[in-house]
C-alpha positions as CSV (number, residue, x, y, z in Angstrom):
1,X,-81.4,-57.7,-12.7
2,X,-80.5,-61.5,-12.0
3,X,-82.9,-62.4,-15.0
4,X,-82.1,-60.2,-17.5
5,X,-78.2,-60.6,-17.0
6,X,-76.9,-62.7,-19.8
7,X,-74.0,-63.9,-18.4
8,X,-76.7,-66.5,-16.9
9,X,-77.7,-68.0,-19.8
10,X,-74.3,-67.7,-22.0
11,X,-73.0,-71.3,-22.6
12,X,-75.3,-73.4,-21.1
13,X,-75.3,-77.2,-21.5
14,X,-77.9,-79.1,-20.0
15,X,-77.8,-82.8,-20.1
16,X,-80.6,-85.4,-18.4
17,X,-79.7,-86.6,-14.9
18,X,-76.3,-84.3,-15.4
19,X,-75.7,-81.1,-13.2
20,X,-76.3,-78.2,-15.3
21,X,-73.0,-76.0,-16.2
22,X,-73.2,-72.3,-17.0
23,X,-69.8,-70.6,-18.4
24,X,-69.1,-66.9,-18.5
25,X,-65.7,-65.5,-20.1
26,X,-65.0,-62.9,-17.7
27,X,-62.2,-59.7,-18.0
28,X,-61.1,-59.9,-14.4
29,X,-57.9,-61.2,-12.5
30,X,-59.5,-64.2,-10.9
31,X,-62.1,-66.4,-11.8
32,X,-65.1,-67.4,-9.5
33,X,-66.8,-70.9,-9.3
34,X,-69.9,-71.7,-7.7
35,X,-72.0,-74.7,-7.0
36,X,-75.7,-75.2,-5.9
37,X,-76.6,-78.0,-5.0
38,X,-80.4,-79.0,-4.0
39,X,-81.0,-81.1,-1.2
40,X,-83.2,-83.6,-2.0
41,X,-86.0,-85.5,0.6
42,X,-84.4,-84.3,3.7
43,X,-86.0,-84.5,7.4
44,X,-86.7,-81.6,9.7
45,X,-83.5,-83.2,11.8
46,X,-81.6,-83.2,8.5
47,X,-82.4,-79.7,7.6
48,X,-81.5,-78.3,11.1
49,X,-78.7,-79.7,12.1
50,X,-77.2,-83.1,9.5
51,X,-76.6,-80.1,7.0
52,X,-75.1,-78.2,9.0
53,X,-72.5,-80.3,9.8
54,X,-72.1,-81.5,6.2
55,X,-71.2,-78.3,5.6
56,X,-68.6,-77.6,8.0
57,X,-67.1,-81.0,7.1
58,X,-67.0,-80.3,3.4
59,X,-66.4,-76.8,3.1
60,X,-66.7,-74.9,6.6
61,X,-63.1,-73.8,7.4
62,X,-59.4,-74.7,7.5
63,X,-59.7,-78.2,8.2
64,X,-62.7,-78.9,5.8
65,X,-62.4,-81.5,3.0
66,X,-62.3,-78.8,0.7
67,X,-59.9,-76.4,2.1
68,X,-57.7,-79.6,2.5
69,X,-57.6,-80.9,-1.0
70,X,-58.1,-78.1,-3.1
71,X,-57.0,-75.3,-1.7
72,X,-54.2,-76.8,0.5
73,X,-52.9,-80.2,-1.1
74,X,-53.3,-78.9,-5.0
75,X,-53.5,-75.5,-5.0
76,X,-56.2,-75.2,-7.5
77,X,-57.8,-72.4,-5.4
78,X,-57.3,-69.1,-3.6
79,X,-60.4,-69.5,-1.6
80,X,-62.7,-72.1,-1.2
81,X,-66.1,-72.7,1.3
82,X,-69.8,-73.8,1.6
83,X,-72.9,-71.7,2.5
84,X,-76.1,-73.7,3.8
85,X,-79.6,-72.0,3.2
86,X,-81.0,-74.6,5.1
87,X,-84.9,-73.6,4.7
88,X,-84.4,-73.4,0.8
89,X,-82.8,-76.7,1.0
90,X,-79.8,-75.3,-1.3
91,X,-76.0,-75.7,-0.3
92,X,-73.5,-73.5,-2.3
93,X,-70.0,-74.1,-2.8
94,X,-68.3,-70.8,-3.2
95,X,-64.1,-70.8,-5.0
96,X,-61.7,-68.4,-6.6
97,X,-59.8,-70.1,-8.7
98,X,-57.5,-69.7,-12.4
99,X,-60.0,-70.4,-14.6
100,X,-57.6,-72.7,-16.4
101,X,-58.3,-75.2,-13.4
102,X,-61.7,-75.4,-14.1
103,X,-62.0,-78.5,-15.0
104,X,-59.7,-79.9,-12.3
105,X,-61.4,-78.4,-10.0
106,X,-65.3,-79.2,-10.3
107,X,-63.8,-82.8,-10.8
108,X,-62.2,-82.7,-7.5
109,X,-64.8,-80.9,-5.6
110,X,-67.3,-83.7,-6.7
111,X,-64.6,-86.0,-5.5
112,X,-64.7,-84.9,-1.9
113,X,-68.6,-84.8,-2.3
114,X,-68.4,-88.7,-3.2
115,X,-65.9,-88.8,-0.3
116,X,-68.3,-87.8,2.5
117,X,-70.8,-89.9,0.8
118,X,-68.6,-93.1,1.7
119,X,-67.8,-92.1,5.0
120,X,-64.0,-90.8,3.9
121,X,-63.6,-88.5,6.5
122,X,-61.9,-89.0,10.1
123,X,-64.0,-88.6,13.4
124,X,-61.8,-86.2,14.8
125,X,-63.1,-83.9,11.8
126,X,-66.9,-84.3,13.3
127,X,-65.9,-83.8,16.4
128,X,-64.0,-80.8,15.3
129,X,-67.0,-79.0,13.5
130,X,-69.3,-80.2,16.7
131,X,-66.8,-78.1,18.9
132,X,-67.1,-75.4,16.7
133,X,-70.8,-75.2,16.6
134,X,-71.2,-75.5,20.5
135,X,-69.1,-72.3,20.4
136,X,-71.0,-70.5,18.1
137,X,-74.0,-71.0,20.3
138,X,-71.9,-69.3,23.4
139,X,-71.7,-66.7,20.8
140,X,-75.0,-66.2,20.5
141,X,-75.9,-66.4,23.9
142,X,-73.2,-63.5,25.3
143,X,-74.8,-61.1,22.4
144,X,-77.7,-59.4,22.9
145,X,-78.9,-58.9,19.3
146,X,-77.9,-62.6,18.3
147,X,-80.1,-63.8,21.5
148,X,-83.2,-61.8,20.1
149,X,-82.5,-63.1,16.7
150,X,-82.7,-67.2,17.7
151,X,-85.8,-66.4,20.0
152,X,-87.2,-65.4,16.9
153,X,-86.1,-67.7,15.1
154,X,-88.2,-70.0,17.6
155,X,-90.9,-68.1,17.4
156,X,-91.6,-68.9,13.9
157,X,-90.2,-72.4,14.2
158,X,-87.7,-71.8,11.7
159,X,-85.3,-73.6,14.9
160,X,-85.1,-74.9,18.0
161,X,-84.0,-73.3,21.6
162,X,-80.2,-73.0,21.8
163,X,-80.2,-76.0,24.5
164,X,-82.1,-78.7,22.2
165,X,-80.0,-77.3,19.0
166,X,-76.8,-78.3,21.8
167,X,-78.7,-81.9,22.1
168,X,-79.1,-82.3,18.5
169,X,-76.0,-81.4,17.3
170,X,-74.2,-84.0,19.9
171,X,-76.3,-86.9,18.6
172,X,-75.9,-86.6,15.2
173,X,-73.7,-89.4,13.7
174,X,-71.2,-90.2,11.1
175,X,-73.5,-92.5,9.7
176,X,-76.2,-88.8,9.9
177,X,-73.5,-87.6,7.9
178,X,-73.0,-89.9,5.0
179,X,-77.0,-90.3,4.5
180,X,-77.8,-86.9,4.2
181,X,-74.7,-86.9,1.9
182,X,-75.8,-89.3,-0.4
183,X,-79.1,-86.9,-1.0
184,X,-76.9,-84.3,-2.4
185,X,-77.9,-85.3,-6.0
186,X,-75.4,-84.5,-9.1
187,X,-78.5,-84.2,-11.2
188,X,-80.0,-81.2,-9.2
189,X,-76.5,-79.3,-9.3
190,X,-75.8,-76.1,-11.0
191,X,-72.4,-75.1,-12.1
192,X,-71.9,-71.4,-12.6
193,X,-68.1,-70.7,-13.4
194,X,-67.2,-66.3,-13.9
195,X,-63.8,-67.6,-16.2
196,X,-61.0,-64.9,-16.5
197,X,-58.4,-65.7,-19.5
198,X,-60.7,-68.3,-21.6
């Protein structure tokens, strides 16, 4: 049970206006670092669609920020991506790391944070992650079950219809991007760090 497990409540330091930072000693191999951050004010165009490219930029695959610098460039990670739950406004940044690198790592990650914040990322990279959604909507559309899922998903409002989510997607901007980025408050972050070997 989440709230009786005290590996949740084991060294935590909360400061005012400063992201809150929970460390576990852990026995395994690897350690596991992850990052919630809450989205802060956003639109119904920001939750739908802004985010969603935010999040493939930062931390969606190969060629995101992340992946780049962290796992690529310093090797400070074996793994390392974002997860959008875009209706509970809350974007997780996921990373298996040496939990030696701790430190170096959370600092870089809030580096490439600040990064998309001032626009530090090419447009080839948008169009990249634009590509990729378009194709994840011809997914949906040759596949039964995903098809009855999004008219669902209509249904309820929760999204739109796979053409104006097509629409949306194509207009959103770099300038979208950086905006929406700079509403990813540090204050409203949680750092929860699993540490093997501490």
């Amino acid at each position: 049970n989440y709230y009786n497990d005290p590996i949740h409540v084991l060294n935590q330091v909360t400061y005012n206006n400063n992201p809150k930072i929970v460390i576990d000693n852990s026995s395994n191999v690897q350690s596991s670092l992850i990052i919630g951050c809450k989205m802060i004010a956003i639109t119904d165009y920001e939750r739908k669609y802004v985010s969603l490219l935010y999040s493939s930029i930062l931390g969606g695959g190969m060629n995101s920020l992340l992946n780049q610098t962290v796992r690529e460039k310093k090797s400070l990670c074996y793994y390392i991506y974002t997860s959008l739950n875009g209706l509970l406004g809350v974007l997780k940044i996921c990373a298996g790391i040496n939990g030696k690198d701790f430190d170096k790592t959370y600092e870089l990650i809030k580096e490439e944070m600040k990064n998309v914040q001032n626009g530090n990322f090419s447009d080839g990279l948008l169009e990249s992650v634009k590509n990729t959604y378009y194709n994840s909507l011809i997914g949906i559309e040759d596949n039964q079950n995903s098809l009855l899922g999004s008219f669902i998903s209509e249904i309820y409002n929760v999204s739109d219809d796979i053409e104006v989510r097509r629409k949306m997607v194509e207009n959103v901007t770099k300038e979208d991007i950086i905006n929406f980025a700079k509403k990813m408050h540090n204050e409203k972050t949680t750092c929860f760090c699993n540490c093997a070997g501490l």
